[in-house]
C-alpha positions in Angstrom: 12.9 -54.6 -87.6 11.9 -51.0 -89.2 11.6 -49.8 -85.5 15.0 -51.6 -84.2 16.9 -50.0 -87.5 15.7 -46.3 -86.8 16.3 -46.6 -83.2 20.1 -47.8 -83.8 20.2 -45.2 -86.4 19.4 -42.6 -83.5 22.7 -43.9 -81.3 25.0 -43.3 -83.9 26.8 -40.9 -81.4 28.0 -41.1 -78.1 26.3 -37.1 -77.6 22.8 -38.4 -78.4 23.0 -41.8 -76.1 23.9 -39.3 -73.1 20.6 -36.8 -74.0 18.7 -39.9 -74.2 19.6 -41.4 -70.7 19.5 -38.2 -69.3 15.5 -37.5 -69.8 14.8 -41.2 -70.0 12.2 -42.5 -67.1 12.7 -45.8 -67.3 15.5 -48.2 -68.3 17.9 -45.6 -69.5 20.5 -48.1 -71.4 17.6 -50.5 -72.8 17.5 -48.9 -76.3 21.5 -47.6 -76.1 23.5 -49.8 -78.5 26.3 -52.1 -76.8 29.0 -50.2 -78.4 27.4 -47.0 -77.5 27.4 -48.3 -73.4 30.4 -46.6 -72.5 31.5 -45.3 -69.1 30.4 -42.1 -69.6 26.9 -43.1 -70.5 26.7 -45.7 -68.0 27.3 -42.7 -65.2 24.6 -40.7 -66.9 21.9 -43.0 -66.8 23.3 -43.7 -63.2 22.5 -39.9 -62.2 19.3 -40.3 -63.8 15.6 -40.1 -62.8 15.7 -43.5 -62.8 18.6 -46.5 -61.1 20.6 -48.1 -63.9 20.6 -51.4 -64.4 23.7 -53.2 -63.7 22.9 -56.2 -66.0 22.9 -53.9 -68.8 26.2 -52.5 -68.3 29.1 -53.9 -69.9 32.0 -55.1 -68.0 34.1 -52.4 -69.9 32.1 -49.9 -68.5 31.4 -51.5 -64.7 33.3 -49.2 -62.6 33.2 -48.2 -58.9 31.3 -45.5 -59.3 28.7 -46.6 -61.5 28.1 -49.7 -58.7 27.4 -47.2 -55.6 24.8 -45.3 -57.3 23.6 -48.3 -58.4 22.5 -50.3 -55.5 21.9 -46.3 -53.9 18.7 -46.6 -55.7 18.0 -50.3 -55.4 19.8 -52.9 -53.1 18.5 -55.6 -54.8 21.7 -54.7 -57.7 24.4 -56.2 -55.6 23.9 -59.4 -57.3 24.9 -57.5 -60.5 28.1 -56.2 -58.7 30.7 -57.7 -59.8 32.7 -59.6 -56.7 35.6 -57.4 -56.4 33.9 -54.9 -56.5 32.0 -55.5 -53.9 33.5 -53.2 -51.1 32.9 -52.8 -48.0 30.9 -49.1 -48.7 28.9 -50.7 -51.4 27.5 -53.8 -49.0 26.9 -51.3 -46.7 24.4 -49.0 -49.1 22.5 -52.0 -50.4 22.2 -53.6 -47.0 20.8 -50.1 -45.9 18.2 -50.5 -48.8 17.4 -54.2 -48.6 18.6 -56.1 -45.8 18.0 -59.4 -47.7 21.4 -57.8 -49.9 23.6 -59.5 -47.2 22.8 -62.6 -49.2 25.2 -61.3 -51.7 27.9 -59.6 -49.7 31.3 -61.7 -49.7 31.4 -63.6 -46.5 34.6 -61.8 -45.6 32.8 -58.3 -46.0 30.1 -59.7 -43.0 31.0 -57.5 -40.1 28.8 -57.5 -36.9 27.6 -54.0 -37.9 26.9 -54.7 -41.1 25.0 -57.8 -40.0 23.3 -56.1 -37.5 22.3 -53.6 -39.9 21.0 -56.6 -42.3 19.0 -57.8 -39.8 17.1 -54.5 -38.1 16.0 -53.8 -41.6 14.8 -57.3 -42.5 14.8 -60.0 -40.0 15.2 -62.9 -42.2 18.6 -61.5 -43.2 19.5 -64.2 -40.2 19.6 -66.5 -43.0 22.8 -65.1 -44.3 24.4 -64.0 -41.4 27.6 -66.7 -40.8 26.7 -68.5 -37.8 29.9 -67.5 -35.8 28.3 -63.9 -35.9 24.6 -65.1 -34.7 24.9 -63.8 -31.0 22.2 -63.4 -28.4 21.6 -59.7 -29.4 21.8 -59.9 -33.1 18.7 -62.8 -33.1 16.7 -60.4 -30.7 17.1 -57.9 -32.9 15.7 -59.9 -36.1 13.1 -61.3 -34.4 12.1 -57.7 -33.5 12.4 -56.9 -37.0 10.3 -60.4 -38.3 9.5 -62.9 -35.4 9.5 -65.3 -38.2 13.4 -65.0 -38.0 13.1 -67.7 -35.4 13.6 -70.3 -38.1 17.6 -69.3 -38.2 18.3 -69.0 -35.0 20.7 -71.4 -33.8 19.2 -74.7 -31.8 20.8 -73.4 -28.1 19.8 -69.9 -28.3 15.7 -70.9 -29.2 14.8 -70.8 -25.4 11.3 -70.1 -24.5 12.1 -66.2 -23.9 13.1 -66.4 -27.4 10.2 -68.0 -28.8 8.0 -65.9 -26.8 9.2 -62.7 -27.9 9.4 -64.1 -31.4 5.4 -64.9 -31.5 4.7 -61.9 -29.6 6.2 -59.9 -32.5 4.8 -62.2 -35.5 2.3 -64.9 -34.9 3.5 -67.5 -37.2 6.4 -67.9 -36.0 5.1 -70.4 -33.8 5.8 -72.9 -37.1 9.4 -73.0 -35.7 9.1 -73.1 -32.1 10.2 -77.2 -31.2 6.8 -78.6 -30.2 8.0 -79.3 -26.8 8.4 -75.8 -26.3 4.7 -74.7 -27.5 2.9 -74.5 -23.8 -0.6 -73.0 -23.5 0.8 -69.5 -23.0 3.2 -69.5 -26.0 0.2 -70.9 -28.4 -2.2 -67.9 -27.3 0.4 -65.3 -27.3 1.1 -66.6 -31.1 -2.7 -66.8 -31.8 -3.1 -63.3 -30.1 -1.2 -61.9 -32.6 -2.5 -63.4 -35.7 -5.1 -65.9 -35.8 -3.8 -68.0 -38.8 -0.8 -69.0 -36.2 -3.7 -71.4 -35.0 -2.4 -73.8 -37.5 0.9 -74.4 -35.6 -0.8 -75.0 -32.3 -0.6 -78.8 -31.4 -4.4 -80.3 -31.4 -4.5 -81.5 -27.8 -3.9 -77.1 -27.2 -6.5 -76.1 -29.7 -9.7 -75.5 -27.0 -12.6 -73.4 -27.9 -11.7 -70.1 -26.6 -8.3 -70.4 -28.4 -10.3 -71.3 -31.6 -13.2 -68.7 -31.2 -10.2 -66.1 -30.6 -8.1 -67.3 -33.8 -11.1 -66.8 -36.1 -11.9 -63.5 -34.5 -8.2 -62.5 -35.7 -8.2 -64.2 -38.9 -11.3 -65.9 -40.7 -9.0 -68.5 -42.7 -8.1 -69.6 -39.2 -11.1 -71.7 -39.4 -9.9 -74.5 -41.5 -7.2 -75.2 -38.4 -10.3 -75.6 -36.3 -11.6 -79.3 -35.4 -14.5 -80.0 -36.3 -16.3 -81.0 -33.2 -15.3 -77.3 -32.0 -16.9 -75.3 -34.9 -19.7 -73.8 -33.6 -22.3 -71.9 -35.7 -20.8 -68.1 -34.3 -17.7 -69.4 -35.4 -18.9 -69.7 -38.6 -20.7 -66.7 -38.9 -17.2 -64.6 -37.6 -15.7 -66.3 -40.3 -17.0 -66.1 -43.5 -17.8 -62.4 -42.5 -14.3 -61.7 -43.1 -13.5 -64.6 -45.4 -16.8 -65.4 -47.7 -14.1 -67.9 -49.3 -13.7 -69.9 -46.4 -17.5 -71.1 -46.7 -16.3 -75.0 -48.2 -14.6 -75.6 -44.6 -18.0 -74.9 -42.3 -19.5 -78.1 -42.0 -23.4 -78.8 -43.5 -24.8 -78.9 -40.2 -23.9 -75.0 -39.4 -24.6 -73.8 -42.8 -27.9 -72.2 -41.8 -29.7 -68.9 -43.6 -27.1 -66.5 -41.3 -23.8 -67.9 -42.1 -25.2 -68.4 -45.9 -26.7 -65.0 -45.9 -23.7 -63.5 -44.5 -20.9 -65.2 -46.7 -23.2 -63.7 -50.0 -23.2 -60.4 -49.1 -19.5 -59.9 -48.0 -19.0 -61.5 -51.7 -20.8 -59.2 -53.2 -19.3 -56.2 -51.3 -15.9 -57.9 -52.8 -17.0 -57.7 -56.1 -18.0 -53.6 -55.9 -14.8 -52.5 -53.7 -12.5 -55.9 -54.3 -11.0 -58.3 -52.0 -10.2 -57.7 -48.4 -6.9 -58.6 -46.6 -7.3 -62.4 -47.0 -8.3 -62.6 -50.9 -6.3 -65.6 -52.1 -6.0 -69.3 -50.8 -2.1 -69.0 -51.4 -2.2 -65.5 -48.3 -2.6 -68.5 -45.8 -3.1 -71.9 -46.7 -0.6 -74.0 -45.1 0.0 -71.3 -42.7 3.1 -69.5 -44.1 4.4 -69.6 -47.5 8.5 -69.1 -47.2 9.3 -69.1 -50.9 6.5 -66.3 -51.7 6.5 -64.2 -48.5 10.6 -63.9 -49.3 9.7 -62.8 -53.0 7.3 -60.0 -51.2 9.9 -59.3 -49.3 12.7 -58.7 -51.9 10.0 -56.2 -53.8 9.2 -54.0 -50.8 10.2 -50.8 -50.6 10.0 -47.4 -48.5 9.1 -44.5 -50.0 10.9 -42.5 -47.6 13.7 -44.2 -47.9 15.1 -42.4 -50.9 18.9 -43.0 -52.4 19.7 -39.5 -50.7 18.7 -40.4 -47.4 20.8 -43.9 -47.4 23.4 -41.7 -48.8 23.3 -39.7 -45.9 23.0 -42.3 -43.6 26.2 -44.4 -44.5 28.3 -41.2 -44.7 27.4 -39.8 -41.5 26.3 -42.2 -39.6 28.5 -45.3 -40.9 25.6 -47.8 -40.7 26.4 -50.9 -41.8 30.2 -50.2 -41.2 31.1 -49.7 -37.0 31.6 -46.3 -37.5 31.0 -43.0 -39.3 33.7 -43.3 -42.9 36.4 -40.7 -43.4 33.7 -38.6 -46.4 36.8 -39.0 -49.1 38.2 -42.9 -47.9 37.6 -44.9 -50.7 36.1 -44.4 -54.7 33.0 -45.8 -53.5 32.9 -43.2 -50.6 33.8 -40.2 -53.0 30.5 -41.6 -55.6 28.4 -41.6 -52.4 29.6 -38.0 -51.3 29.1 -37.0 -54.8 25.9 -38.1 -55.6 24.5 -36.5 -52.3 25.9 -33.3 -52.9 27.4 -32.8 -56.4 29.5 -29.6 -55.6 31.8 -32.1 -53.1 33.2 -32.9 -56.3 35.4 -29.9 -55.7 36.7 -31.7 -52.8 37.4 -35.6 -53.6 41.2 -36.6 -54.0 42.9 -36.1 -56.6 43.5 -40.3 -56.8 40.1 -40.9 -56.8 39.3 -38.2 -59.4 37.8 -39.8 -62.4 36.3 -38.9 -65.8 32.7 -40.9 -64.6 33.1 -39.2 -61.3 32.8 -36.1 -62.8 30.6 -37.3 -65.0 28.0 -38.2 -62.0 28.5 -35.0 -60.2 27.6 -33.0 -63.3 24.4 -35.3 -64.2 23.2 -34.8 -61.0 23.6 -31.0 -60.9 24.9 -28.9 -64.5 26.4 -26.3 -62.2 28.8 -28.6 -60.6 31.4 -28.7 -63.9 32.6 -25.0 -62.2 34.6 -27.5 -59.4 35.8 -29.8 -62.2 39.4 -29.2 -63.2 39.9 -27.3 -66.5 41.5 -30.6 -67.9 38.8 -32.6 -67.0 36.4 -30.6 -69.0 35.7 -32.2 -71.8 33.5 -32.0 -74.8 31.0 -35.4 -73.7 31.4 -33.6 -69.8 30.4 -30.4 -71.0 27.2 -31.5 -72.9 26.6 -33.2 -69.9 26.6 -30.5 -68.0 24.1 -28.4 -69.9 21.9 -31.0 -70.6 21.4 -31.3 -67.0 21.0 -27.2 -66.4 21.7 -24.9 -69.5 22.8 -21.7 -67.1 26.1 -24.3 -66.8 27.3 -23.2 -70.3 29.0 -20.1 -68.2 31.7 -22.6 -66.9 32.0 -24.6 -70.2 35.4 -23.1 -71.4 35.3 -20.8 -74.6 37.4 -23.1 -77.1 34.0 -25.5 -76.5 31.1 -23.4 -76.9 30.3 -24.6 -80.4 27.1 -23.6 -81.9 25.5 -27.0 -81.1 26.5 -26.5 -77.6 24.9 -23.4 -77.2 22.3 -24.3 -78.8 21.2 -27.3 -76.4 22.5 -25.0 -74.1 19.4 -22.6 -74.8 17.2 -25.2 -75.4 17.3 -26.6 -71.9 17.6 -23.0 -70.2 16.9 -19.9 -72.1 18.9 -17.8 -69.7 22.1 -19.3 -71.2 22.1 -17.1 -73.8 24.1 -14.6 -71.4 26.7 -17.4 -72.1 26.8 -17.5 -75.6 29.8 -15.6 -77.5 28.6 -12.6 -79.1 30.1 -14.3 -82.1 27.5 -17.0 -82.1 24.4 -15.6 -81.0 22.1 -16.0 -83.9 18.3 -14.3 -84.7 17.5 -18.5 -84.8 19.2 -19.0 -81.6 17.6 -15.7 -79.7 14.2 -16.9 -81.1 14.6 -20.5 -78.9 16.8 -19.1 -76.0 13.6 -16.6 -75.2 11.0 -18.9 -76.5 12.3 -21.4 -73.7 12.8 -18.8 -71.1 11.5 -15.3 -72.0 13.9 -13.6 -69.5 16.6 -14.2 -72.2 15.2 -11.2 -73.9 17.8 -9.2 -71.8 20.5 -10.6 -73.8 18.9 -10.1 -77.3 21.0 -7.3 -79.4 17.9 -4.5 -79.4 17.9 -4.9 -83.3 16.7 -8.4 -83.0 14.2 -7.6 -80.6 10.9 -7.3 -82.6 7.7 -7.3 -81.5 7.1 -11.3 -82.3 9.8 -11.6 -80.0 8.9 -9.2 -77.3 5.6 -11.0 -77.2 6.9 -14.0 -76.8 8.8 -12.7 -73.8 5.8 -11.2 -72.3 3.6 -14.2 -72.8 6.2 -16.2 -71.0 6.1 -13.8 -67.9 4.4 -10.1 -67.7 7.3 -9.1 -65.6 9.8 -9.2 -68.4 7.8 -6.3 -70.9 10.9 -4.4 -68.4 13.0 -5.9 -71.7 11.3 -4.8 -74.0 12.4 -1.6 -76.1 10.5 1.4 -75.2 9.8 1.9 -78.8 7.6 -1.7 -78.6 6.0 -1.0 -75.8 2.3 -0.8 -77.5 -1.1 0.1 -75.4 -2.1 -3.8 -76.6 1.7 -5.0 -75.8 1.0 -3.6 -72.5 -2.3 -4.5 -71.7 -1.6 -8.3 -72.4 1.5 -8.1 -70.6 -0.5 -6.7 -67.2 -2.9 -9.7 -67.7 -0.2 -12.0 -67.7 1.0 -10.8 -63.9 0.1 -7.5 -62.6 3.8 -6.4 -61.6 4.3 -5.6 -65.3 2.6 -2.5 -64.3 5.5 -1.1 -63.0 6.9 -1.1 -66.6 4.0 0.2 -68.4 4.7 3.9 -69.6 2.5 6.6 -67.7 0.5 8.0 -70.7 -0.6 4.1 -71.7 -1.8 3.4 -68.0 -5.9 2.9 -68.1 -8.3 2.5 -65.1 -8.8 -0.6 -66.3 -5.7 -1.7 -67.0 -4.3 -0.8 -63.3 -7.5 -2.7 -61.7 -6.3 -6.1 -63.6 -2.7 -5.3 -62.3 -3.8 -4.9 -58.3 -6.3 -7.7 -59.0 -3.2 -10.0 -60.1 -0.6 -8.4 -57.9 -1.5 -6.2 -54.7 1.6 -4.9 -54.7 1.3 -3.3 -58.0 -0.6 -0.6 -56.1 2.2 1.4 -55.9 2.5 1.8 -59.3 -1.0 2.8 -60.0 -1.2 6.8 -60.6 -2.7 8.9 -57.8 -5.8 9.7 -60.7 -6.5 5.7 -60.6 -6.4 5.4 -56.6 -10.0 4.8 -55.5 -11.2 3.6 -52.1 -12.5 0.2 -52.9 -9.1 -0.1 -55.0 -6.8 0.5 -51.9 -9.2 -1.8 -49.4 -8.8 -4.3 -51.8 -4.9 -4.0 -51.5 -4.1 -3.9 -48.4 -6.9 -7.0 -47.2 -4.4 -9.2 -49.7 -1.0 -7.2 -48.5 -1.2 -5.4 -45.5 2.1 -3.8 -45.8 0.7 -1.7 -48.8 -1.1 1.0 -46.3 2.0 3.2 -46.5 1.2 3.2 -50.4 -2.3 4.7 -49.7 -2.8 8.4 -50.0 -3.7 10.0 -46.6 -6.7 11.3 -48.1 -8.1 7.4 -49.0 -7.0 6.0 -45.0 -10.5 5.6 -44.0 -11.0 3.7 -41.0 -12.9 0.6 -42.9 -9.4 0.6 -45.2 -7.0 0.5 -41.8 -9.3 -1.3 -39.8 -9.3 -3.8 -43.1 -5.6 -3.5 -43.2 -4.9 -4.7 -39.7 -7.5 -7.7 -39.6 -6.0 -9.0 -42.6 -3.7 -12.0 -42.7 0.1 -10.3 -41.0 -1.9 -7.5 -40.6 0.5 -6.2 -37.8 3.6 -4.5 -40.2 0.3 -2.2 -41.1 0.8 -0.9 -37.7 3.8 0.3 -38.3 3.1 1.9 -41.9 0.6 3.9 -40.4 1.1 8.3 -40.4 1.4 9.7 -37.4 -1.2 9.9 -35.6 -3.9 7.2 -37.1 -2.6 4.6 -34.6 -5.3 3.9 -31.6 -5.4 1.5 -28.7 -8.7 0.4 -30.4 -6.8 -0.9 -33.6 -3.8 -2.8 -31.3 -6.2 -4.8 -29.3 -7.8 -5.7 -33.2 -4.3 -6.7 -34.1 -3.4 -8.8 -31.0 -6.8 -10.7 -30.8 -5.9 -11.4 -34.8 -2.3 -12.8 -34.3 -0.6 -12.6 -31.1 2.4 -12.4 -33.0 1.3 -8.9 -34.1 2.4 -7.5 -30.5 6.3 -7.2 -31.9 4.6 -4.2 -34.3 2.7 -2.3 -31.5 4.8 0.6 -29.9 5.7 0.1 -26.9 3.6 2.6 -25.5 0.6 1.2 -26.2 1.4 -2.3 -24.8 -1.3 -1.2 -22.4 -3.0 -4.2 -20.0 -5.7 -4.3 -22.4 -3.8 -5.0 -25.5 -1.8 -8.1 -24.0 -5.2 -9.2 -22.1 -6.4 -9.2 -25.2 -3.5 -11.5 -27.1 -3.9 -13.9 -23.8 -7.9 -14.3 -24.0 -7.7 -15.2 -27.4 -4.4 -16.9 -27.9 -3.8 -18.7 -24.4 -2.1 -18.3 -21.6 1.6 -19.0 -23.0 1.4 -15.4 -24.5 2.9 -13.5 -21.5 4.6 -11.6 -23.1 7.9 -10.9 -21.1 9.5 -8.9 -23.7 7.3 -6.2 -23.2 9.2 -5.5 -20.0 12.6 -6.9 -20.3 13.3 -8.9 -23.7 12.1 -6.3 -26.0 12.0 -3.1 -24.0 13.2 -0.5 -27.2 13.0 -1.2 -30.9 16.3 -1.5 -31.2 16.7 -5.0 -29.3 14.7 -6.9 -32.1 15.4 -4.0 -35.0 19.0 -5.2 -34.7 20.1 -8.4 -36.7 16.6 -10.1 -37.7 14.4 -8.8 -38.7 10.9 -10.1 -38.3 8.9 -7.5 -40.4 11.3 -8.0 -43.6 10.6 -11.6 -43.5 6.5 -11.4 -43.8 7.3 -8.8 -46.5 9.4 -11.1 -48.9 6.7 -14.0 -48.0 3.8 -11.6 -49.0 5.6 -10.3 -52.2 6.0 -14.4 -52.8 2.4 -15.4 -52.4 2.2 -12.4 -55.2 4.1 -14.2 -57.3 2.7 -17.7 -57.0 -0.8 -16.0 -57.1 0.4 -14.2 -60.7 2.1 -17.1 -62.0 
């Protein structure tokens, strides 16, 4: 009771129910009060990490929207859908997810396409499909999908094609084949497939090879055996696989092998656990409908998120005959919505709703900039910043309250930028940079003290570029260049060590260029340019030693070196280094030393397929590739990048 009081205690508000289904991972509305379940919280914990259950919202607040996202993330929640609300869209997403959904879709709402839907994603959707809709090529698509499908297809249309391509695809279903349909060939396709379909092949049929072949396939197959056809191989094949399957060999073959055998596979069990076949209920009396349907209903793709079927049913119409109109229906705009919040800039005015633009804004803070003004609400806005704090810029300034901005910085530092000047508080600087240490920046200079302006730094080096001049300290510095060498660049000249500039290029390569000429040594520079090439032109001509540009070009893009080089220091000898290293280093070599050597050399070591044709007619002047994109800018950003990742 002390636990249930304090939690309803915490749900007094509507503001803290929405922060709570917002970061919860798991059954956002389980601890929300009843009264507290309203439409605007049921779309939060919709937009959530996690699907909303639909038996835990009230009717009050079961709306449209709230039912597409819904069975988005799980088909399995149509049964929670409430029948009129059932539309055509909404079948159609949790048929995509679960083809076994069609067993709650209004019989009215059955289309051919969604059926045929249904049934390539599950075969035993048959079950539901209304037999006036069961046509040749909607069964041989479900028993493509799960041969065992053959149990609902209609009497006329079980031929023996059909029941041959049903037990080629699934073994077992050879349980509903009509036994005067089960010839020789149909029972070995069947056992082929799976041995445990040996249980479905009439006895007279059951002859040794058949048997020997079943058990081969599946060891439990040997309780279908006879027993004047077990043989003591037989035996030993099965309990290899199946150690429990020992109480069906007869006495007579229990010799020291198939004894031997069965002990050790159990105790190779008991160190790694069971194998495929580890339970009597996986296979005795063949197949088990009612458990097989419950596995069935709990599978799941994990590539198959709610994104993808999102996608899927808007641009591709599955399930419907035909690709939607993006904007056609309520369910339609919650589907467009959830894929891509910003859309919600372009649904209908009709279909523009308060939990509409409640999801969009859950699902991305920076989406209340497409909401109307009028819209914009003080539950919406908290919304919004809850879900991104930087979204406190479109929040309009009669609603920025203090505990808005607040949770605003809380979430997102860099919202202080937001905050009126009129609000912005030495408490609420200290959390907006203690979160996010860029926020500095916005931090009147007579609040930033050097508590502060540590706390900045030890968030990111980089951002010491905030910090007063007056602050910046040799020990300020120093632990600001250890935190990511490109604070270098902002470390004043006369507080600069030897030391101090080694940690930077250590961290950062590229913070060689900020390392003063009386630092640059040798073995400093080499170490550069082997982590960032591009840095050569940041080398004093006095430290290009051939090691350094020879190191330079045989590092990783070591090609835009080429370029960077002075005048002069560029040989034939250090092209045919660079196109044996990366063929793709030929778009940096001058054109004038695409010499037959070079390109032989990017062909010996790279393959034939580098023949280069630009050399004489794609790319005959700089200017054909210079123009537009531009290759050598692109390996710069990713270099500077990897410095990044490496500092942070």
């Amino acid at each position: 009771m002390p636990m249930k009081a304090a939690s309803q205690e915490r749900f007094q508000t509507e503001d803290a129910c929405l922060e709570h289904v917002l970061k919860e991972e798991f059954s956002p509305l389980a601890n929300v009060p009843l009264a507290m379940r309203t439409p605007a919280v049921c779309a939060a914990a919709a937009a959530g990490r996690c699907f909303v259950e639909l038996n835990r919202v009230p009717p009050t607040s079961m709306v449209s929207t709230v039912c597409m996202v819904a069975v988005l993330h799980a088909g399995r929640q149509l049964r929670d859908v409430p029948e009129a609300m059932r539309s055509a869209e909404v079948c159609a997403v949790a048929v995509l997810d679960l083809g076994m959904a069609l067993e709650w879709v209004p019989d009215g709402a059955k289309t051919p396409a969604l059926c045929l839907q249904a049934v390539r994603s599950d075969g035993q959707a048959l079950a539901f499909v209304p037999d006036a809709l069961k046509t040749e090529a909607m069964c041989l698509a479900a028993l493509r999908s799960r041969g065992r499908a053959l149990e609902f297809v209609p009497a006329p249309l079980r031929t023996p094609a059909f029941c041959l391509e049903a037990v080629r695809w699934e073994g077992v279903a050879l349980a509903f084949v009509p036994e005067a349909q089960k010839t020789p060939e149909l029972c070995h396709a069947a056992v082929r497939e799976d041995g445990r379909a040996l249980a479905f092949v009439p006895e007279a049929q059951k002859t040794p090879e058949l048997c020997a072949m079943a058990v081969r396939k599946a060891g439990p197959a040997l309780r279908f055996v006879p027993e004047d056809l077990k043989t003591e191989s037989m035996c030993l094949a099965a309990v290899q696989t199946a150690p429990f399957i020992l109480d069906a060999v007869p006495d007579a073959l229990k010799t020291d092998a198939v004894m031997h055998s069965a002990a050790r596979r159990r105790a190779e069990e008991s160190r790694h656990g069971p194998g495929p076949f580890w339970k009597d209920r996986d296979w005795a009396g063949g197949w088990n409908p009612g458990w097989d349907l419950a596995w069935r209903m709990d599978d799941w793709d994990p590539d198959l998120t709610p994104e993808s079927r999102a996608w899927d049913l808007l641009h591709n119409g599955l399930g419907l005959g035909g690709v939607p109109a993006p904007f056609g229906s309520e369910a339609l705009c919650a589907a467009s919505v959830f894929l891509d919040p910003a859309a919600i800039a372009s649904v209908p005015e009709r279909f523009l709703s308060p939990v509409l633009c409640m999801l969009a804004v859950c699902r991305r803070g920076s989406a209340l900039a497409a909401v109307p003004d009028g819209m914009r609400t003080p539950i919406l806005c908290l919304a919004a910043v809850l879900s991104d704090g930087r979204s406190l810029e479109h929040v309009p300034p009669a609603l920025r309250s203090p505990e808005l901005c607040r949770t605003a910085c809380r979430e997102r530092g860099w919202a202080l930028e937001s905050v009126p000047e009129a609000l912005r508080t030495r408490e609420l600087c200290r959390l907006a940079v203690l979160s996010d240490g860029r926020a500095l920046a916005f931090v009147p200079e007579a609040w930033r003290t050097e508590e502060l302006c540590l706390a900045a730094v030890r968030d990111r080096g980089r951002f010491l570029c905030f910090v007063p001049e007056a602050l910046r300290t040799a020990a300020l510095c120093e632990f600001a260049v250890r935190n990511g060498g490109h604070a270098l660049a902002f470390v004043p000249e006369d507080l600069k060590t030897e030391s101090m500039c080694r940690t930077a290029v250590q961290l950062a390569p590229a913070a060689l260029r900020f390392v003063p000429e009386r630092f640059l040594t040798e073995r400093l520079c080499l170490d550069a340019v082997r982590e960032a090439p591009f840095l050569v032109d940041s080398v004093p001509r006095r430290l290009l030693s051939p090691e350094l540009v020879r190191a330079a070009v045989e590092a990783k893009g070591g090609g835009v070196a080429l370029e960077r080089l002075p005048e002069g220091m560029l040989t034939e000898e250090l092209c045919i280094l660079a196109a044996r290293r990366d063929r793709g280093n030929l778009h940096w070599i001058p054109e004038r030393f695409l010499t037959d050597a070079v390109l032989g050399a990017a062909h010996w070591h790279h393959g034939p397929d580098v023949s280069f044709p630009y050399a004489c007619c794609a790319f005959q002047t700089d200017a054909d590739w210079r123009s537009g994109w531009n290759q050598k800018w692109d390996d710069v950003l990713e270099m500077e990048w990897q410095d990044l990742r490496r500092e942070r």
